[in-house]
C-alpha atoms as one frame of an Amber mdcrd trajectory, in Angstrom:
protein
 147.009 -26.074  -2.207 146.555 -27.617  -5.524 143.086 -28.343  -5.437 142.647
 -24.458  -4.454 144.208 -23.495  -7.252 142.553 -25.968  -9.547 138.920 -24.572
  -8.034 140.087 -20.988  -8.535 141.715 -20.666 -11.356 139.015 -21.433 -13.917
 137.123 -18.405 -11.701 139.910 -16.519 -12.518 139.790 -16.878 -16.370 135.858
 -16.190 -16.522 136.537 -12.753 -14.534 139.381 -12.090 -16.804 137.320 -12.626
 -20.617 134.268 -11.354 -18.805 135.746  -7.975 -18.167 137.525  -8.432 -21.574
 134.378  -8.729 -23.496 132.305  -6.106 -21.108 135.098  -3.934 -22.225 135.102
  -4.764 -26.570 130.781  -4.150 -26.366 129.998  -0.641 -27.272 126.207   0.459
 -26.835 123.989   1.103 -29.650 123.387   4.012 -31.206 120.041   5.910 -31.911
 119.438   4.350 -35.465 120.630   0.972 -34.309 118.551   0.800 -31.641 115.525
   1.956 -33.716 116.515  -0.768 -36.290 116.440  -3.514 -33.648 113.516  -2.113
 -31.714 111.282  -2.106 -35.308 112.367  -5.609 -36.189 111.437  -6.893 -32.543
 107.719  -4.929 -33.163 107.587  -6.548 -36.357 108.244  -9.903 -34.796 105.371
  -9.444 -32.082 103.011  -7.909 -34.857 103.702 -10.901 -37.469 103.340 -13.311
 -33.872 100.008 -11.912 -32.636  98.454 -11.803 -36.335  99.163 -15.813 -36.138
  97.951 -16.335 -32.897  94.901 -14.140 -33.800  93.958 -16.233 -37.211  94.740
 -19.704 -35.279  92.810 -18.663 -32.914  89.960 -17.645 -35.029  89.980 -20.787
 -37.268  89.663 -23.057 -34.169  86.648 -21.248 -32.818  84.087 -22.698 -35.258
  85.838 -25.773 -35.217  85.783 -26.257 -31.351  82.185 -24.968 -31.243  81.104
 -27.439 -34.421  82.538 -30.624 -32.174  80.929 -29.006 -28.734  77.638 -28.769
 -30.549  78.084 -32.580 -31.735  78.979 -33.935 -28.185  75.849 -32.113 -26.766
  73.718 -33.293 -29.232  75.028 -36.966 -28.144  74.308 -36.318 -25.051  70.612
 -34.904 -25.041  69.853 -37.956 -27.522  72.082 -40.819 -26.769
C-alpha cells in the first residue's frame, strides 16, 4: 500500500498546482495580444532580413570557389 501511495501521490500534487495555476492565468486582452503578436512579427521580420543578407553574401562566395574547383578540373 505504501508504494501506491508513494507512486500516486506526487500525481496528486501535479493535478492539484496544475489546476491551481490553470486557475491564477487570465487570457490576454486585445492590446496585449496585439503587443505580443507585433513583437513576434518583428522577430520573424528582423530573422528573415538575416537569413536573406547571409544568404546573399554566400552566393558569390559559393559560386567564386565552384568556379575555382571547375577550373581545376577542366585543367588539372
Amino acid at each position: 500500500m505504501d508504494q501506491v501511495q508513494q507512486f500516486t501521490e506526487p500525481c496528486k500534487q501535479f493535478i492539484k498546482d496544475s489546476y491551481r495555476l490553470i486557475k491564477k492565468c487570465t487570457k490576454p486582452d486585445r492590446k496585449e495580444y496585439q503587443k505580443i503578436a507585433m513583437a513576434t512579427a518583428i522577430g520573424f521580420a528582423i530573422m528573415g532580413f538575416i537569413g536573406f543578407f547571409v544568404k546573399l553574401i554566400h552566393i558569390p562566395i559559393n559560386n567564386i570557389i565552384v568556379y575555382v574547383n571547375v577550373i581545376e578540373f577542366i585543367f588539372f
